[in-house]
C-alpha positions in Angstrom: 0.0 0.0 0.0 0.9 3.5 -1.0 1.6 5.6 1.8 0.1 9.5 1.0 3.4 12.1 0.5 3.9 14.9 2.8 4.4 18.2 3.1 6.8 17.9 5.9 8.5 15.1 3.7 8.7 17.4 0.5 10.7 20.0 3.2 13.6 17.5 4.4 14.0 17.1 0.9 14.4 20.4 -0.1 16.2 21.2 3.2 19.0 18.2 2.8 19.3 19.8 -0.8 19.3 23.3 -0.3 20.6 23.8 3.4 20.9 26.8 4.6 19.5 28.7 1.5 16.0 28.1 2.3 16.3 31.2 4.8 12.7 30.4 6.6 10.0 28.3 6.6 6.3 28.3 7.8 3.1 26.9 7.6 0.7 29.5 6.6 -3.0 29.7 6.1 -2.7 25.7 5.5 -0.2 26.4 2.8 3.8 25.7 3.3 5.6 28.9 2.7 9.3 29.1 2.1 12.0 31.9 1.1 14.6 31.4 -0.8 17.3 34.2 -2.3 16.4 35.2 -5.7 19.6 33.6 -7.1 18.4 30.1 -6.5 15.3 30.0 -7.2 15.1 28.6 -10.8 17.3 25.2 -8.7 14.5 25.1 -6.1 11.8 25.3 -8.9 13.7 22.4 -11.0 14.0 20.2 -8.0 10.6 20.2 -7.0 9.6 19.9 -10.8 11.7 17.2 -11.5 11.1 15.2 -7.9 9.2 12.0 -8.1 8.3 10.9 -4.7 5.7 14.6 -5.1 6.3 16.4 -8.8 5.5 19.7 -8.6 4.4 20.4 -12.3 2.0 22.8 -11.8 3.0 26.7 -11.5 0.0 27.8 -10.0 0.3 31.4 -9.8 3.6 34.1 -10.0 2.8 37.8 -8.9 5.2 40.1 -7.4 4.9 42.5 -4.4 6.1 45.8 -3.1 6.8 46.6 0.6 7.9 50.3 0.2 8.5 50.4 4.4 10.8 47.5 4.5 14.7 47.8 4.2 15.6 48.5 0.0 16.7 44.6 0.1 13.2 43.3 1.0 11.2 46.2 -0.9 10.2 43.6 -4.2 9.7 40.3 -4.3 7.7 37.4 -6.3 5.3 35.1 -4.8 5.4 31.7 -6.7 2.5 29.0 -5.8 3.3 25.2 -6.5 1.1 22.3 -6.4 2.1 18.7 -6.9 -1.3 16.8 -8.5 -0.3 13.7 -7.6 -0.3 14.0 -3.7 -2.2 17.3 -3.7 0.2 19.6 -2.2 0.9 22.8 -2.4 3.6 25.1 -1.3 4.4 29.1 -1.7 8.1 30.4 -2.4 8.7 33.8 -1.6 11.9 35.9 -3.0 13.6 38.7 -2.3 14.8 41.2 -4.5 17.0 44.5 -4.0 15.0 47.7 -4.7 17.8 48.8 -7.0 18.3 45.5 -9.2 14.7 44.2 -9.6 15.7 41.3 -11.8 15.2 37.6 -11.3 16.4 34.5 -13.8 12.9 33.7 -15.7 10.9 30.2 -15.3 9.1 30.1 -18.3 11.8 27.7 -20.1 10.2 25.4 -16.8 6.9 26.3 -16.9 4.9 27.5 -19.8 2.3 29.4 -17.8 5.7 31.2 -16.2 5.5 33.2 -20.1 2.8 35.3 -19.1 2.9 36.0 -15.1 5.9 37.0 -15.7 5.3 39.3 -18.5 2.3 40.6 -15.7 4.7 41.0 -13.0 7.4 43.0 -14.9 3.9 45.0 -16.3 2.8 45.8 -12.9 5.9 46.2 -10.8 8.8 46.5 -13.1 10.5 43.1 -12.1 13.1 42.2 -15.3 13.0 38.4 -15.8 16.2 37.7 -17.3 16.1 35.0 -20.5 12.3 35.7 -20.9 11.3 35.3 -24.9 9.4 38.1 -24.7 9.5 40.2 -21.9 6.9 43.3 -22.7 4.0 44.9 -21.1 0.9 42.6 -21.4 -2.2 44.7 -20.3 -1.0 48.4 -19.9 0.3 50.2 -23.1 4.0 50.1 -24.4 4.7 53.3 -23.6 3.6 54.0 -19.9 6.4 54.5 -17.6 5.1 53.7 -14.4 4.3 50.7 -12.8 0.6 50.7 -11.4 0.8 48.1 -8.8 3.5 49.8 -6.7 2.4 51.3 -3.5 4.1 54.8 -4.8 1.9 54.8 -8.1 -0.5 57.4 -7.4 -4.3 56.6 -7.4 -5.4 59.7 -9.2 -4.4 61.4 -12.1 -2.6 64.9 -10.4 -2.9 66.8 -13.7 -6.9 66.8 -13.4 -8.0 70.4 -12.9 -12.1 69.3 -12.6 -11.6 68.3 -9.1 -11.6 70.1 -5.9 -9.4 68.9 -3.6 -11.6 70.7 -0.7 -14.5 68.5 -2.0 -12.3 65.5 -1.4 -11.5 66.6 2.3 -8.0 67.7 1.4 
């Protein structure tokens, strides 16, 4: 009989191949949540891909995220949500990246679905995926310079002169 694989099993893996460079490790809102430094990543992603006690094939989701109040080292970062089908796991790596080198190797050579988060991501909060095929805005237009999901980007357009800022309690 077949004995069900483990979350906690899929982590002494990763851990006896990885050491020290998964930097923390959690369970959160029932989901497994590990960080990793950006520069390792695409090793973490191939070793739970290619595993096969509990093959994580399936790239779930990839966003990134902005903490503007945290040190310039922790400011951006991508989220990337695993699920192995076969033992129906899931796990959530978190990464790092520098607020003044917001670049990260690309996954979409490992997962197709990677193509287009990350084409979101860089879209959304400026985050270079390097070796990306095509690596262009996806939803706002070409030639828009800011990045809309940023917690700096501002909510209203300043150059509007039909609104009264005493109307808006300011």
């Amino acid at each position: 009989m077949e004995t069900k694989a483990t979350i906690e099993q899929v982590m002494d893996r990763l851990v006896a191949r990885f050491g020290s460079e998964i930097r923390s490790s959690e369970m959160c809102y029932d989901m497994m949540t590990i960080e990793v430094p950006a520069h390792t990543i695409i090793a973490v992603l191939q070793e739970l891909h290619d595993d096969t006690a509990t093959p994580f094939r399936f790239l779930t989701s990839l966003c990134g995220m902005h903490y503007p109040h945290l040190a310039k080292d922790k400011q951006f970062g991508v989220v990337y949500h695993m699920h192995c089908l076969t033992s129906n796991l899931r796990l959530r790596i978190k990464i790092y990246l520098h607020a003044d080198k917001l670049e990260v190797d690309t996954a979409s050579a490992l997962f197709a679905t990677a193509n287009w988060m990350e084409r979101e991501t860089f879209d959304f909060y400026g985050i270079r995926f390097k070796g990306h095929p095509n690596l262009i805005r996806i939803l706002n237009m070409e030639d828009m310079v800011p990045f809309p999901m940023r917690k700096d980007f501002p909510l209203e357009d300043q150059r509007r002169e039909d609104k009264a800022d005493e109307m808006f309690g300011r």
